[in-house]
C-alpha positions in Angstrom: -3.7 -14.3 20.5 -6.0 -14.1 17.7 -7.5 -10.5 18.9 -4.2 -9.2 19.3 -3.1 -10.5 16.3 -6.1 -8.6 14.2 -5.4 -5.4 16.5 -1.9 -5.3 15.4 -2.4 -6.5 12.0 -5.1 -3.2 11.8 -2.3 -0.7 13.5 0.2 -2.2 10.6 -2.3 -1.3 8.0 -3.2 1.9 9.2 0.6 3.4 9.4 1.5 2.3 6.4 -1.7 3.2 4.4 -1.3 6.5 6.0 2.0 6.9 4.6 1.0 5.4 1.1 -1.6 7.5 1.0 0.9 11.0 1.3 3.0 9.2 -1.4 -0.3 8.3 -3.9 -1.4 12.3 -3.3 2.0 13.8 -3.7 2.7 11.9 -6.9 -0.8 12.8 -7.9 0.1 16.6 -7.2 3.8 16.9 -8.2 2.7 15.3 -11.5 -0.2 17.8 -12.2 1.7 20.8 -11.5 4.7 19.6 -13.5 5.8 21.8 -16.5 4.2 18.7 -18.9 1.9 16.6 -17.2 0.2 15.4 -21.0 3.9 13.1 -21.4 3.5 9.6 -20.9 5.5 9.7 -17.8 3.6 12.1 -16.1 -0.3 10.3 -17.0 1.9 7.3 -15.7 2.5 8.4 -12.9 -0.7 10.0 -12.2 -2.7 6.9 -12.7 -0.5 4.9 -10.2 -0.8 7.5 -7.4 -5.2 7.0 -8.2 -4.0 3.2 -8.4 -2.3 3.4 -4.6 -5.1 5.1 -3.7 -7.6 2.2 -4.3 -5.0 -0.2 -3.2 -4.8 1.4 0.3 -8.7 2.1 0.6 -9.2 -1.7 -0.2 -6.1 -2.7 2.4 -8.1 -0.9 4.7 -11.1 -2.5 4.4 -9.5 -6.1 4.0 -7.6 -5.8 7.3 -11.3 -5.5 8.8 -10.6 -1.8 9.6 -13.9 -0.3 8.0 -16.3 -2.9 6.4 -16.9 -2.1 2.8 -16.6 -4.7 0.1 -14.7 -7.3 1.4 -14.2 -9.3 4.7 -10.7 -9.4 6.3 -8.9 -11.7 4.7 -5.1 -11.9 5.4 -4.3 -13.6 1.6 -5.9 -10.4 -0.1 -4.2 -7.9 2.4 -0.8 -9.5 1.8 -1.9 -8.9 -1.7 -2.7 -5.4 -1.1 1.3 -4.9 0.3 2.5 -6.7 -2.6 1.2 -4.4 -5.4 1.9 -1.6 -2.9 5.5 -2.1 -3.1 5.4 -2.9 -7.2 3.1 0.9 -7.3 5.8 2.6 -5.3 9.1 1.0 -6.3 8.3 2.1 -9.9 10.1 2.6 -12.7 12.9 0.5 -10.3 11.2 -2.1 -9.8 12.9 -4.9 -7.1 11.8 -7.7 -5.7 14.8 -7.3 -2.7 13.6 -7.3 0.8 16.4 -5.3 2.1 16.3 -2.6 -0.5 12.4 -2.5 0.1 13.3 -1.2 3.8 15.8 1.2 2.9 12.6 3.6 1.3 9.5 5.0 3.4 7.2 4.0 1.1 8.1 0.7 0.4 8.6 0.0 4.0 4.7 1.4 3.9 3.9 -1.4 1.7 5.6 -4.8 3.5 4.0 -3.1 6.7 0.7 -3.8 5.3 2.6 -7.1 4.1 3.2 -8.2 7.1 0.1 -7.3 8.7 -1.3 -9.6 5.8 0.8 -12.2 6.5 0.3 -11.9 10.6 -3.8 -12.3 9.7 -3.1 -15.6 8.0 -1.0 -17.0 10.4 -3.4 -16.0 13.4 -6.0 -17.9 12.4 
């Protein structure tokens, strides 16, 4: 079980950080070209798309996907999800499961969640 476990738990992180990834670069872009990207909202959200982007790279490398810095840990890839969902579902932030499925890109982040959660409970 435990091998199918990490497989799934790597195809989980994968999707999602591939979706997350589209979200971080078309906030990143939307935000540049914008009419005034020197407000405080638009260096806001610039710096959280850069901020998903390191979030997802390190997801990826905590589900055990690519070895980089850290070992696959399931704690630090629920983590990962968490302040996924927090970078995404900003400025309305909610901590409500159901409205967290409702969006692609939160659904992104409790996808790598779960696969967080599924590495900690396979061991």
């Amino acid at each position: 079980m435990g091998c199918k476990a990490e497989g799934a738990a790597q195809g989980y992180t994968i999707l999602g950080g591939i979706v997350l990834i589209l979200s971080a670069l078309q906030r990143i872009i939307n935000n540049m070209n914008s009419p005034g990207p020197g407000t405080v909202e638009g260096i806001m959200q610039i710096v959280l798309g850069i901020v998903l982007l390191v979030v997802v790279l390190l997801a990826f490398d905590a589900c055990g996907f690519v070895y980089w810095k850290l070992r696959r840990s399931g704690a630090l890839l629920a983590l990962f999800g968490f302040i996924a969902i927090l970078i995404v579902s900003w400025p309305g932030i909610t901590l409500d499961i159901l409205g967290w499925l409702q969006s692609l890109d939160t659904l992104a982040g409790f996808m790598i969640l779960i696969a967080g959660l599924l590495l900690l409970v396979s061991k």
